[in-house]
C-alpha positions in Angstrom: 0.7 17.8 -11.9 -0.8 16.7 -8.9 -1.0 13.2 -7.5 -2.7 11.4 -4.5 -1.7 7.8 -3.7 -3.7 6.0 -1.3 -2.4 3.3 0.7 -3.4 1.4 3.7 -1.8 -0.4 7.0 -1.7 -4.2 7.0 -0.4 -6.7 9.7 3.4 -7.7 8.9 2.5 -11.4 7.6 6.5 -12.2 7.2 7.3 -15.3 9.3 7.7 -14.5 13.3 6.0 -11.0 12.6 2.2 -12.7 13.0 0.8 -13.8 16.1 -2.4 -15.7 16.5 -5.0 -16.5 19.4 -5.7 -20.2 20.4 -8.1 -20.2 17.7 -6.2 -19.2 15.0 -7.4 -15.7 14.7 -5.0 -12.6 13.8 -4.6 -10.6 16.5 -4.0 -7.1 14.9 -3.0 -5.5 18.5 0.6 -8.0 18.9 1.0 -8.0 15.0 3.4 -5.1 13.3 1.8 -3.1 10.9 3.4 -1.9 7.5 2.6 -0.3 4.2 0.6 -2.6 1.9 3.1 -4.1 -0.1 1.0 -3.5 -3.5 0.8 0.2 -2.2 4.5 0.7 -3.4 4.1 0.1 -6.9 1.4 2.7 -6.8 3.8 5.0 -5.4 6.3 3.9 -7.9 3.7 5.1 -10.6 3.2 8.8 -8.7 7.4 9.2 -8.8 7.3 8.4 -12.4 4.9 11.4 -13.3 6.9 13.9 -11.2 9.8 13.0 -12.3 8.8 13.7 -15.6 6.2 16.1 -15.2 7.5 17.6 -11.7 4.2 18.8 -9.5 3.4 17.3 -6.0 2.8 13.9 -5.0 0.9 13.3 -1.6 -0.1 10.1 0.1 -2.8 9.3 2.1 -4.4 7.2 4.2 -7.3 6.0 6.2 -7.3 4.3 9.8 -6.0 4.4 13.6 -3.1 6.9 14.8 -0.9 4.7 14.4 -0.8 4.7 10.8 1.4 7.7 10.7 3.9 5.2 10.4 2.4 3.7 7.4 2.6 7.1 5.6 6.5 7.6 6.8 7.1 4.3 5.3 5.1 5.5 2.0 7.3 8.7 2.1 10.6 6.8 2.0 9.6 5.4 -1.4 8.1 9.3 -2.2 5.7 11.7 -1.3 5.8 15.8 -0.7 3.6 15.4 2.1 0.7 12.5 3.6 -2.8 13.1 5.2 -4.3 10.7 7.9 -8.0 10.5 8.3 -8.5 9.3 11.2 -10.8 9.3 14.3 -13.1 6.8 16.0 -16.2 7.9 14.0 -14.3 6.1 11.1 -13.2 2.8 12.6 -14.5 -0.7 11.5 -15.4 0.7 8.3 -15.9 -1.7 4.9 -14.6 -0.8 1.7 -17.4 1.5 0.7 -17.3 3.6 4.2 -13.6 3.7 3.2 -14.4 4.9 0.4 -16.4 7.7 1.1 -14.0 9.2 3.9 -11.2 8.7 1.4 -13.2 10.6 -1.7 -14.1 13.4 1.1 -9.9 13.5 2.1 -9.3 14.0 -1.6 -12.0 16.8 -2.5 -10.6 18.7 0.8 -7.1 19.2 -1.0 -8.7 20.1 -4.5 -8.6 18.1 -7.2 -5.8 16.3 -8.4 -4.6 15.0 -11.7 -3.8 11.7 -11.0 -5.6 9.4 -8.3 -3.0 6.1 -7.3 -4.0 2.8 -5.8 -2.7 -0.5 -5.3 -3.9 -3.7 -6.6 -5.6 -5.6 -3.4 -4.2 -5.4 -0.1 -2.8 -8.6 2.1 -5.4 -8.5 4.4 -8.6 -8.2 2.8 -7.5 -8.7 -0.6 -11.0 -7.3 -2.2 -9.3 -4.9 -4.3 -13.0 -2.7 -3.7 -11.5 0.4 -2.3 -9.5 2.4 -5.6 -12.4 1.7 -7.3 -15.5 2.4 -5.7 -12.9 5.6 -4.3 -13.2 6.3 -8.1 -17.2 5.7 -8.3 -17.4 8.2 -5.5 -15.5 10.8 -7.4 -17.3 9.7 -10.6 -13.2 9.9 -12.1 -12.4 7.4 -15.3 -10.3 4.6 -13.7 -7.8 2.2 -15.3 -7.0 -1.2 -13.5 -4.2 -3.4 -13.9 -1.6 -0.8 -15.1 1.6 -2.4 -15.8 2.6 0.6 -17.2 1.9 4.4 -18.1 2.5 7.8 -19.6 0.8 11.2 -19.2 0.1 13.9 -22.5 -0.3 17.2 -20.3 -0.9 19.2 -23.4 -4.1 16.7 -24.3 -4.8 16.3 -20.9 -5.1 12.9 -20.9 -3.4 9.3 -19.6 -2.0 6.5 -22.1 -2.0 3.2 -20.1 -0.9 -0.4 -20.7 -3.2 -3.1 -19.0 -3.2 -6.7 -18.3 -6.9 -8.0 -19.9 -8.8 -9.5 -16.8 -8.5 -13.5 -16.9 -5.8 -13.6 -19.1 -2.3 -11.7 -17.5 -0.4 -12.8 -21.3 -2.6 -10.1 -23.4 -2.2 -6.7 -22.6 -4.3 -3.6 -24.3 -3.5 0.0 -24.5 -5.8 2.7 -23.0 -6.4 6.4 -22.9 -8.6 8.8 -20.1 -8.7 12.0 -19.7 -7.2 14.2 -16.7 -8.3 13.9 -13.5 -8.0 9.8 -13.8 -7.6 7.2 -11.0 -4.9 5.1 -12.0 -4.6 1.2 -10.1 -1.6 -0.4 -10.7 -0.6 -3.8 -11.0 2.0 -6.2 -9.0 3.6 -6.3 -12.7 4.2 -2.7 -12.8 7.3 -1.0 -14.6 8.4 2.5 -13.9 10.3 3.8 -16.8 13.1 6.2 -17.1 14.5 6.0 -20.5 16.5 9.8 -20.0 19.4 10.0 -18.4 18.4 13.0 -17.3 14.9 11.4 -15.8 17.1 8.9 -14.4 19.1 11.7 -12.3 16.3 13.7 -11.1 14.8 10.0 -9.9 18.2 9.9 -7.8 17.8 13.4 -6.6 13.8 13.6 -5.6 14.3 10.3 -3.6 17.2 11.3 -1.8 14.8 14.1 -0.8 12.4 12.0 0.4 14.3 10.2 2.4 15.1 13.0 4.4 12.0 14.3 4.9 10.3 10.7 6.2 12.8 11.3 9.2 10.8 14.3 10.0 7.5 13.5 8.2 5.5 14.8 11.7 6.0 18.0 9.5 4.7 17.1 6.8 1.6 15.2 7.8 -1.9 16.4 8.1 -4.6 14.8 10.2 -8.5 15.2 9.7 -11.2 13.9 11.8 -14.8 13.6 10.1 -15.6 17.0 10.8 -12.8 18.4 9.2 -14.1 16.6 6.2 -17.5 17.5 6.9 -18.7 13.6 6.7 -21.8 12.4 8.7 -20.5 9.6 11.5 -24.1 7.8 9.9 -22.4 7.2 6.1 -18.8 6.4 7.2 -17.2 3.7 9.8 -19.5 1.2 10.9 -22.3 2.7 10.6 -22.0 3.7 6.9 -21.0 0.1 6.3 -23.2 -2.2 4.1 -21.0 -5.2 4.3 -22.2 -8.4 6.5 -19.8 -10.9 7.4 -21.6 -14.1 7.8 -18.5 -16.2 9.3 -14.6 -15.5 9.3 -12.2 -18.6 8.6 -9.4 -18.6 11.5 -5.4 -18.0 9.3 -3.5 -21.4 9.2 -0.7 -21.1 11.1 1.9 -22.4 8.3 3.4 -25.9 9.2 7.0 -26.1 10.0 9.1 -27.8 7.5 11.6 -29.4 9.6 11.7 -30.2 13.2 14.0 -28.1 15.3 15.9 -30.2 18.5 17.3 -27.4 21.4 21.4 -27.9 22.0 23.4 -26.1 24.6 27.0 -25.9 24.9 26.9 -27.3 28.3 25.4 -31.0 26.9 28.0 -32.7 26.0 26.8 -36.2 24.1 24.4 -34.0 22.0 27.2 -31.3 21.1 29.1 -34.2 19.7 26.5 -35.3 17.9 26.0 -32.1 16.4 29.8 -32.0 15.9 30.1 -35.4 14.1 26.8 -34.3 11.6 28.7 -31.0 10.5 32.5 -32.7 10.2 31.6 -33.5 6.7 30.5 -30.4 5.5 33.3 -28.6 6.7 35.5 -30.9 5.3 34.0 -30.8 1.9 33.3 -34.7 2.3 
């Protein structure tokens, strides 16, 4: 059983990780990237199957160098190994470029059972790329999984979904092998075996280990290696106009903040006589 999960770099949006121009635009280059935070629960998903089916679980990912980092960080939750695609030919791409390069990534390591995405990512939040990754590979896809099972003898998957528009009725579907699977923020690995349970315990303590050497495990391929045309992927290749781009609020404080040092008296005393009843239970 082989699974790919896909996952993807975004800015660190945690308070004091973002930083913004005058105008209130996100400047990527003095913002931390991490994985997509939807991205684990897909990952979650991939652990599930080999835990219970065994196989190989790789992730992978499209963007700058840099997102080798992205990929250890996906390792520590679990993955075998990770492939980057990544060169300059694929930069500024929109979902469908992205797309392409990331159908090409997965054809050039065969073809896999199971296809993992997240649901949205914090940046873009189009939630275009799993599927339209799917389209590409003309696989059956499932959205919305909250929850999952795989039959190998029947080749198929058996997936519990949250109905679009309404998150309180959920529906069970089946697909057949290969199948792109996107999970949900709701997502529930299960591990009703203790014996599941143990080899969960055991396969992440593994991973662990090898995301403090994942340089050995990781893969990079340029657009050649994938044999892609620079005219159908990164800028080029991309459809999308953006007509206008709204600058990020910058979130409003909730309290004012006044600066004391230990070397003003009058205002350390004031401080002082605010706290006295608190530390006296008053």
């Amino acid at each position: 059983m082989h699974s790919v999960v896909l996952t993807k770099g975004v800015p660190d949006f945690r308070e004091g990780q973002v930083s913004f121009d005058e105008d209130g635009h996100l400047e990527r280059g003095k913002t931390p990237t991490v994985m997509n935070p939807n991205d684990e629960f897909a990952l979650q998903a991939a652990l599930q199957t080999k835990v219970k089916h065994g196989g190989q679980v790789s992730a992978m990912s499209m963007g700058p160098p840099g997102y080798a980092d992205v990929l250890r960080e996906a390792m520590t939750v679990y993955a075998d190994d990770c492939y980057l695609l990544s060169d300059r030919e694929m930069a500024a791409a929109d979902t469908w470029a992205t797309a392409i390069t990331l159908s090409a990534g997965i054809e050039k390591i065969g073809e896999p059972d199971l296809i993992f995405a997240g649901f949205k990512t914090a940046d873009g939040e189009t939630g275009q790329t799993g599927p339209q990754t799917a389209w590409c590979l003309d696989y059956p896809i499932i959205t919305h999984v909250i929850a999952m099972e795989v039959d190998e003898d029947e080749r198929q998957v058996r997936a519990k979904r949250l109905v679009e528009g309404d998150v309180d009725e959920i529906e069970t579907v089946t697909a057949p092998l290969p199948a792109f699977i996107v999970t949900d923020p709701e997502y529930e690995p299960s591990y009703r075996k203790a014996a599941h349970r143990l080899r969960k315990k055991h396969l992440k303590a593994e991973t662990e280990i090898r995301a403090e050497e994942y340089e050995e495990y990781l893969s990079t391929w340029d657009h050649a290696d994938l044999n892609l045309d620079p005219e159908y992927i990164g800028l080029d290749g991309s459809p999308t106009i953006v007509s206008s781009v709204d600058p990020i609020p910058k979130a409003p404080a909730e309290r004012d903040a006044t600066m004391v040092t230990p070397d003003d008296e009058d205002a350390m005393a004031e401080v002082l006589e605010t706290m006295r009843p608190f530390a006296t239970g008053d």
